[in-house]
C-alpha positions in Angstrom: -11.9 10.2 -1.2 -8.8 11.7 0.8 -7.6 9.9 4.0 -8.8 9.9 7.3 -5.3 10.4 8.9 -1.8 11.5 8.0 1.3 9.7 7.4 1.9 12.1 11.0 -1.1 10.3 12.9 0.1 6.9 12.0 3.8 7.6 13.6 2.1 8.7 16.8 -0.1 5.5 16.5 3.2 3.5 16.3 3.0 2.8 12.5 6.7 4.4 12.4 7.6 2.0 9.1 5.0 3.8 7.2 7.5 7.0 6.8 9.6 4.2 4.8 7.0 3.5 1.9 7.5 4.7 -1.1 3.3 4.8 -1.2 2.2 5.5 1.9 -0.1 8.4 0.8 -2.3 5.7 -1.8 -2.0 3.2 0.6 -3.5 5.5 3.1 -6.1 6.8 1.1 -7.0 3.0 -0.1 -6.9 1.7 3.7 -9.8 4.6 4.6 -11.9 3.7 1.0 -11.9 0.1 2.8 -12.2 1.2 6.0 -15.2 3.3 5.2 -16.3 0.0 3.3 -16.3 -2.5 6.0 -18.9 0.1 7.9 -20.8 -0.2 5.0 -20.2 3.5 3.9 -21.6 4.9 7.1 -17.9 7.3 7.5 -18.4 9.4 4.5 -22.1 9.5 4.7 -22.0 10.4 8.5 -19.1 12.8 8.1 -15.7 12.1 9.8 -16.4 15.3 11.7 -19.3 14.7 12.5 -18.5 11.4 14.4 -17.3 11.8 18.1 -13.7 11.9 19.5 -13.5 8.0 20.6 -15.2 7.4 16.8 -12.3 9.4 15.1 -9.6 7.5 17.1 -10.9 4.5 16.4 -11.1 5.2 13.0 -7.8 6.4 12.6 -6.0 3.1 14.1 -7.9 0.8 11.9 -6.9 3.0 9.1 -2.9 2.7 9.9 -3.2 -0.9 10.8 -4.9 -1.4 7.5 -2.6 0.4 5.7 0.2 -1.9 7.6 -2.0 -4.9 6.4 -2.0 -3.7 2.7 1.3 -3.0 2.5 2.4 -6.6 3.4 -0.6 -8.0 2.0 -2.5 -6.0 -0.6 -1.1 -8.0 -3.7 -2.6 -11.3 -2.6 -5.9 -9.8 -1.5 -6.5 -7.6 -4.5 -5.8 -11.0 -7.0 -9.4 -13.3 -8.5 -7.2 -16.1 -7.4 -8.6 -17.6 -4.4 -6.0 -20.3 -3.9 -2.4 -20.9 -5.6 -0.2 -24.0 -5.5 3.1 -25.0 -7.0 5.0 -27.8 -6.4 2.9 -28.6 -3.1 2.8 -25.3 -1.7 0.1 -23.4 -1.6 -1.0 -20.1 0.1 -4.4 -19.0 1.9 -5.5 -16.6 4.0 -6.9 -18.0 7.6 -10.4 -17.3 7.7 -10.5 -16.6 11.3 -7.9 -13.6 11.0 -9.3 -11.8 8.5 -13.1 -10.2 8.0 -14.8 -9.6 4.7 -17.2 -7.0 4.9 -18.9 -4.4 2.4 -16.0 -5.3 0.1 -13.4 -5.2 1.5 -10.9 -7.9 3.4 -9.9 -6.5 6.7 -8.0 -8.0 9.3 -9.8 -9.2 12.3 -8.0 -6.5 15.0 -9.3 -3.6 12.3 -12.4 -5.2 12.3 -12.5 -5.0 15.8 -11.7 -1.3 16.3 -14.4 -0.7 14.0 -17.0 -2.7 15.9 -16.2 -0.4 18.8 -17.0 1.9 17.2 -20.6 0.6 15.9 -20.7 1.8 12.8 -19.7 -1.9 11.4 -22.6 -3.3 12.9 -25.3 -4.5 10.1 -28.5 -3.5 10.5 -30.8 -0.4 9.4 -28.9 2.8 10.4 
């Protein structure tokens, strides 16, 4: 599936960092797969076009600011590992910051976005 937004509509969003990554384009396309996946499909099926202006916008943020989140994140959430320790440390993720939802981990201010936008809600569309 291709993106949702540009690396253009994520500078304008104020993801300016995104210019520096090396793979910005993947991580863009991989941000809207999730994206799409946290509102249980509903995006593709619906058509991006087809959804209305405040919709689109909405979508668009969540998908740079997931992108952001993969970037600094997206090793850790794509391991089977759900906890790691050495030497006393360890590393989790704080439930309360990030949503899982139709697959996909999603940080809560994405998760947000997309509930304004009520296509995360569950329920019988």
């Amino acid at each position: 599936m291709a993106s949702y937004v540009t690396q253009e509509d994520c500078v304008k969003l104020g993801e300016v960092e995104l210019l520096e990554w090396p793979n910005a384009e993947r991580l863009l396309e991989q941000a809207s797969d999730q994206v799409d996946a946290a509102c249980f499909g509903r995006i593709q099926r619906i058509g991006f076009a087809k959804l209305t202006q405040f919709q689109q916008d909405k979508i668009k943020k969540a998908v740079c600011l997931h992108a952001a989140f993969l970037q600094s994140y997206g090793q850790a959430l794509e391991s089977p590992l759900e906890s790691y320790g050495i030497n006393g440390v360890s590393m989790s993720f704080a439930s309360d910051r990030v949503v899982r939802q139709g697959g996909a981990v999603v940080s809560r201010e994405v998760y947000s976005l997309l509930l304004q936008t009520g296509l995360a809600q569950r329920g019988v569309w």
